[in-house]
N, CA, C and O atoms as CSV, one atom per row, in Angstrom:
chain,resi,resn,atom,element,x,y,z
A,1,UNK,N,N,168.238,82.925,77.220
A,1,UNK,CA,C,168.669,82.233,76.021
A,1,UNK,C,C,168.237,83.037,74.797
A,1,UNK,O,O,167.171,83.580,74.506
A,2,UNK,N,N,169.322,82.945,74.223
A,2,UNK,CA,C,168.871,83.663,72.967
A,2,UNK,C,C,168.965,83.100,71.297
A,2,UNK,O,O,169.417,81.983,71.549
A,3,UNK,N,N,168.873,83.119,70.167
A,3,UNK,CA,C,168.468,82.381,69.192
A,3,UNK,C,C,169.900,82.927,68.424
A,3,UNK,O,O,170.173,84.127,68.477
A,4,UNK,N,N,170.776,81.985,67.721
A,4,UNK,CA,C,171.653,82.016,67.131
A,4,UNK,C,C,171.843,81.263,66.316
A,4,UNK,O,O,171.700,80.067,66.568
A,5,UNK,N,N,172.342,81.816,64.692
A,5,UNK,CA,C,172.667,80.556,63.770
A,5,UNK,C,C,173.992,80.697,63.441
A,5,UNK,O,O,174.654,81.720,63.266
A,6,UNK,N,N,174.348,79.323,63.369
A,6,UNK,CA,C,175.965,78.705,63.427
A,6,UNK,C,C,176.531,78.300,62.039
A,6,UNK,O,O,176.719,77.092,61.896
A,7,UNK,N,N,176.836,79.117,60.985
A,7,UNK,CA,C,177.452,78.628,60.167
A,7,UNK,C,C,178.628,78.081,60.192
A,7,UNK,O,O,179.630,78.668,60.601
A,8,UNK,N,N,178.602,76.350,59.547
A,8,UNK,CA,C,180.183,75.407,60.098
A,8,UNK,C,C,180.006,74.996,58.672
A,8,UNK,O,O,179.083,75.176,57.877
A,9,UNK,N,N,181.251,74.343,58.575
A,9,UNK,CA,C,181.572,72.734,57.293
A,9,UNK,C,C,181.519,72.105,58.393
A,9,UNK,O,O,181.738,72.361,59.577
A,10,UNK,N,N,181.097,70.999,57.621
A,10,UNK,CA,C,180.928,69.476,58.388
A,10,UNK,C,C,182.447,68.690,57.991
A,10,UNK,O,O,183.427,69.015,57.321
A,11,UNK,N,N,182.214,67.976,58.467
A,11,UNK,CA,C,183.966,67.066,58.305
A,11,UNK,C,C,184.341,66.161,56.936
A,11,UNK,O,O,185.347,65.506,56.665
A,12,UNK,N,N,182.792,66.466,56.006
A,12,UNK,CA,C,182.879,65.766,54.931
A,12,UNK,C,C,182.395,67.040,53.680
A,12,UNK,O,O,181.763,66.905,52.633
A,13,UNK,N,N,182.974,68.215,54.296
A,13,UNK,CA,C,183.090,69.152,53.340
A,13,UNK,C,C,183.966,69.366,52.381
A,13,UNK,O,O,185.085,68.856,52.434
A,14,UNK,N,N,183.410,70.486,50.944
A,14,UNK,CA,C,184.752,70.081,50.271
A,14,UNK,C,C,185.322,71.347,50.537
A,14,UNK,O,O,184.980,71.859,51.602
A,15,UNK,N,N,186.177,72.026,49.761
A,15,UNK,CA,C,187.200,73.201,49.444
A,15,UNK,C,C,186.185,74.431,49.136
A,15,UNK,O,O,186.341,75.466,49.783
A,16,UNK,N,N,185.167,74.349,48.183
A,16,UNK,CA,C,183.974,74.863,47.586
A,16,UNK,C,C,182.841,75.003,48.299
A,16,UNK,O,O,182.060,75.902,47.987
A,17,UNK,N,N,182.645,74.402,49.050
A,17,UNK,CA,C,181.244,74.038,49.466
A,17,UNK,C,C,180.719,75.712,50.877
A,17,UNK,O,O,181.336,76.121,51.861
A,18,UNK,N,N,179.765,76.049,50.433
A,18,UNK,CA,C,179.230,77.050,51.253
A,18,UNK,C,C,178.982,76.373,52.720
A,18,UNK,O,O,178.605,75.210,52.866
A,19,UNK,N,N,179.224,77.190,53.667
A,19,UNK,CA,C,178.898,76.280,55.082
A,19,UNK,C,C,177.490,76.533,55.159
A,19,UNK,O,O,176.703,77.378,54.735
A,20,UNK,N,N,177.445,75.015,56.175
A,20,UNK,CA,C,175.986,74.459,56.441
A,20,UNK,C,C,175.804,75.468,57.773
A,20,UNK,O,O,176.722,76.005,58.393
A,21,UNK,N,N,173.876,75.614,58.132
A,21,UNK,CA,C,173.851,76.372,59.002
A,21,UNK,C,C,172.971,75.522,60.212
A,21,UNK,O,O,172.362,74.501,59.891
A,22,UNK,N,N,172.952,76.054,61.711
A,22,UNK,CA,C,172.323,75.500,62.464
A,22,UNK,C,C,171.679,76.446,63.788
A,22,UNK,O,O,172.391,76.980,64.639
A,23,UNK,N,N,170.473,76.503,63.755
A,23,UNK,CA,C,169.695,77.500,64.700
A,23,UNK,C,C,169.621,77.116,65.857
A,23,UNK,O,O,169.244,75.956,65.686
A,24,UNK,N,N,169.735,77.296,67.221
A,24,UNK,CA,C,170.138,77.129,68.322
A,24,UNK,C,C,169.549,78.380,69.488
A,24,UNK,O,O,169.287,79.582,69.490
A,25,UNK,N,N,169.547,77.628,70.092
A,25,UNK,CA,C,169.137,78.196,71.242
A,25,UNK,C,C,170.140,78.666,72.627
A,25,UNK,O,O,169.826,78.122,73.685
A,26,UNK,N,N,171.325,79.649,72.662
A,26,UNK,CA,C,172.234,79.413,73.636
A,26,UNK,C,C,172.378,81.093,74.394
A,26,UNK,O,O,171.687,82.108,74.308
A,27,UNK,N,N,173.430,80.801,75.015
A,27,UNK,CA,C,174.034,82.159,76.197
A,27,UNK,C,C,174.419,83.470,75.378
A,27,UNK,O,O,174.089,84.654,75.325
A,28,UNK,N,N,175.365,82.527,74.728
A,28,UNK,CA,C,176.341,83.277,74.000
A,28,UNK,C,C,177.257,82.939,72.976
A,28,UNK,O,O,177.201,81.716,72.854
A,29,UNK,N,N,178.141,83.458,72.114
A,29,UNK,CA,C,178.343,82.939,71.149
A,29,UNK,C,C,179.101,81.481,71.512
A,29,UNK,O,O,178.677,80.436,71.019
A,30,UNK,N,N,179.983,81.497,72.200
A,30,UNK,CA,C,180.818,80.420,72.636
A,30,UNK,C,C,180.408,79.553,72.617
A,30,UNK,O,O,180.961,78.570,72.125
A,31,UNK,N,N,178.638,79.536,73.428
A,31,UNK,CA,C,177.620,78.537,73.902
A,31,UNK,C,C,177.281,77.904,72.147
A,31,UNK,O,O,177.734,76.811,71.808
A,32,UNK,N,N,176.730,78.473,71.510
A,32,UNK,CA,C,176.080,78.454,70.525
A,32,UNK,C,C,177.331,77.889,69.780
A,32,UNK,O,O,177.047,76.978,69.003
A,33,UNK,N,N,178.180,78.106,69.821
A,33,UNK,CA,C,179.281,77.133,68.799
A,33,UNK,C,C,180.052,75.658,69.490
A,33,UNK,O,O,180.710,74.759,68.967
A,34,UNK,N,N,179.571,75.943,71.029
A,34,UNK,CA,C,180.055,74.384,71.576
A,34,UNK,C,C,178.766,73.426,71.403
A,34,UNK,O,O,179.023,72.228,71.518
A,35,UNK,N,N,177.697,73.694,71.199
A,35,UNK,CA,C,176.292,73.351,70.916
A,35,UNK,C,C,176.219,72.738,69.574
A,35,UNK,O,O,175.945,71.556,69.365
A,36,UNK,N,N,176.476,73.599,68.715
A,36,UNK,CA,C,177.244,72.833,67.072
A,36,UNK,C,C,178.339,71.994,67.132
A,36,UNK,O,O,178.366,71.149,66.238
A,37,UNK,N,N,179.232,71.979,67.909
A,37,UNK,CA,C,180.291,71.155,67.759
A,37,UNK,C,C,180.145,69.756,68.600
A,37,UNK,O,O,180.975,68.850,68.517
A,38,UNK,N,N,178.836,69.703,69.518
A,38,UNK,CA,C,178.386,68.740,70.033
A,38,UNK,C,C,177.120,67.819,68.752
A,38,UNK,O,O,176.853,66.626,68.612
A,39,UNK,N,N,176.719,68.828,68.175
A,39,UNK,CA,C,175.790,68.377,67.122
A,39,UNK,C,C,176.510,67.649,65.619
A,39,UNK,O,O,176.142,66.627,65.040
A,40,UNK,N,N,177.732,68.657,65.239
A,40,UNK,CA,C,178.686,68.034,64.591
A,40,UNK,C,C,180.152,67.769,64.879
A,40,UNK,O,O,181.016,68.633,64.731
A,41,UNK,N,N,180.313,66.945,65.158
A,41,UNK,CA,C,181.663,66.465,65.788
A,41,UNK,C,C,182.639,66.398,64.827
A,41,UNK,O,O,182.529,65.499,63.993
A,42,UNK,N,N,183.945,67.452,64.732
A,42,UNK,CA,C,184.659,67.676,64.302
A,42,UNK,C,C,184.546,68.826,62.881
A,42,UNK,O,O,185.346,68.719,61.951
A,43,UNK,N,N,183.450,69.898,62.886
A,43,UNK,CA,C,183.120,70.603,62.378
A,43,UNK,C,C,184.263,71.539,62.781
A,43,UNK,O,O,185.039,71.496,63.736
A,44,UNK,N,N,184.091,72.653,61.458
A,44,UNK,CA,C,184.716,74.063,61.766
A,44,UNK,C,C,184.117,75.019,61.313
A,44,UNK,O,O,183.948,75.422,60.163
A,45,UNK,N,N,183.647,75.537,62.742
A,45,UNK,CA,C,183.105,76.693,62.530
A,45,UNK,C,C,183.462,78.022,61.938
A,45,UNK,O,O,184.488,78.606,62.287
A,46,UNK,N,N,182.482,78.600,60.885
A,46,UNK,CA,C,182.410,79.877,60.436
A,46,UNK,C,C,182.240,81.203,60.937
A,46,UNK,O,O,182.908,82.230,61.060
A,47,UNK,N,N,181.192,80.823,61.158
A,47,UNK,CA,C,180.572,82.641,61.430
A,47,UNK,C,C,179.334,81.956,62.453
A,47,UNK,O,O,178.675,80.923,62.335
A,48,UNK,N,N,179.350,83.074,63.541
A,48,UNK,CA,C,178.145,82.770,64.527
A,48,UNK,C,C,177.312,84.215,64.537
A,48,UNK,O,O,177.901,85.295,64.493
A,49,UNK,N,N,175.766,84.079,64.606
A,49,UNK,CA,C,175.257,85.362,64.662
A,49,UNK,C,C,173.969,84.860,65.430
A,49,UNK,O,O,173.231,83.888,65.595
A,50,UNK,N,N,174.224,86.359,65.837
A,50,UNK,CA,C,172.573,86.126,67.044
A,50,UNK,C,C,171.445,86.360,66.360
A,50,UNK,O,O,171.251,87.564,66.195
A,51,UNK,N,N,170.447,85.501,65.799
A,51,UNK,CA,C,169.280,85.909,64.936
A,51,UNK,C,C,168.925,84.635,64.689
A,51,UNK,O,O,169.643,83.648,64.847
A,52,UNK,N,N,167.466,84.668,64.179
A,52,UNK,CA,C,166.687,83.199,63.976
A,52,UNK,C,C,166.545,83.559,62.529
A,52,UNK,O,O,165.538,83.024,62.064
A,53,UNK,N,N,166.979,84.034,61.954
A,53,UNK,CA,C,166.914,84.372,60.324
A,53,UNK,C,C,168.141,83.942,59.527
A,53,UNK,O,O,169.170,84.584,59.738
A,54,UNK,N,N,168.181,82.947,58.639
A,54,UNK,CA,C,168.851,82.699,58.033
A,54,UNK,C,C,169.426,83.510,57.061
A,54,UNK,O,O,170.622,83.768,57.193
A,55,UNK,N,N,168.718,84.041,55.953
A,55,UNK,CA,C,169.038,84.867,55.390
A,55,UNK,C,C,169.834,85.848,56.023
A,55,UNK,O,O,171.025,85.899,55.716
A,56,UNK,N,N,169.497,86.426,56.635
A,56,UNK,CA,C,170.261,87.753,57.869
A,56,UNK,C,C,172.050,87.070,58.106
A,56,UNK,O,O,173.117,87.681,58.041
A,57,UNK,N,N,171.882,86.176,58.278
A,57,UNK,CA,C,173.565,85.293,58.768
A,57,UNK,C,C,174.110,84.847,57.847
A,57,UNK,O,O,175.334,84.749,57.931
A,58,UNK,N,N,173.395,84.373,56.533
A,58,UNK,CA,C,174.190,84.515,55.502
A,58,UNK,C,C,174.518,85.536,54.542
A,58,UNK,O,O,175.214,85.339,53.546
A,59,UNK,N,N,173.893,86.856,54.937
A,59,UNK,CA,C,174.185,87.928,54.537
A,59,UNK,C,C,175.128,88.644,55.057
A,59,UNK,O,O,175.697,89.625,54.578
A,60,UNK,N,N,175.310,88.016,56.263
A,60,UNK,CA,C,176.249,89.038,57.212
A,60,UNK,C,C,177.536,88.238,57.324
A,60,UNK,O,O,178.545,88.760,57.798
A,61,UNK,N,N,177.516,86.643,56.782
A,61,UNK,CA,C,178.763,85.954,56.727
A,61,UNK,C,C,179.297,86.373,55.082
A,61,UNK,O,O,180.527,86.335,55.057
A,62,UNK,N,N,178.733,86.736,53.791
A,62,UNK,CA,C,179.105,87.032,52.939
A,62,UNK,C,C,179.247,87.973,52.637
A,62,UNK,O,O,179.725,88.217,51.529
A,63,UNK,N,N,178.798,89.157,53.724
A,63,UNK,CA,C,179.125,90.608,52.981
A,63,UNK,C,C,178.835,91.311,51.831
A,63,UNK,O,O,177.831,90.880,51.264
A,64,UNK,N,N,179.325,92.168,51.340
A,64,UNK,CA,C,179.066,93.024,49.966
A,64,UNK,C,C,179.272,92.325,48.898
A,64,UNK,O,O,179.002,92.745,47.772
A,65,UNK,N,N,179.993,90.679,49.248
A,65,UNK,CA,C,179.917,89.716,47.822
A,65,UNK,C,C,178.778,89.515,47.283
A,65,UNK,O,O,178.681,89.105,46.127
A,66,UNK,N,N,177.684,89.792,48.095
A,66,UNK,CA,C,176.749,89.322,47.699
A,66,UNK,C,C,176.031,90.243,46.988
A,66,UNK,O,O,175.434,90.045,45.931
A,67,UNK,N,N,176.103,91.114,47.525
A,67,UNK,CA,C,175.870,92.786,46.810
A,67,UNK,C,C,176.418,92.626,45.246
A,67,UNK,O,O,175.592,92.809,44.352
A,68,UNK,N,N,177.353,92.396,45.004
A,68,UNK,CA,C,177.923,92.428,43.439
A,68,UNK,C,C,177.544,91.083,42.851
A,68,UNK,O,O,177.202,91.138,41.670
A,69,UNK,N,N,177.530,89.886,43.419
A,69,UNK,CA,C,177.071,88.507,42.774
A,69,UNK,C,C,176.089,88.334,42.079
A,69,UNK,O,O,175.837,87.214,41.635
């Protein structure tokens, strides 16, 4: 098992809203996003990354935007 955080919107997200994140413990990515979608029911998932660091996954879901922001 390995440590992954799951950036999703929840089902009461807006248009704007940055996705929420969730650290997990799974196989693989698949695992790690059916694991969120059991935790939030009817979420849509973003971006999945293997790491227990938040920062790290929201750096790597925003890219060089963040670099210029």
């Amino acid at each position: 098992m390995n440590d992954f955080i799951v950036l999703y919107w929840s089902t009461n997200a807006l248009p704007a809203d940055p996705p929420e994140s969730l650290l997990c413990q799974a196989q693989d990515t698949d695992d790690a996003e059916r694991l969120t979608e059991i935790e939030n029911p009817g979420c849509s998932i973003a971006w999945v990354v293997e790491t227990d660091d938040f920062e790290e996954a929201y750096r790597d879901y925003w890219g060089d935007y963040l670099a210029v922001a």
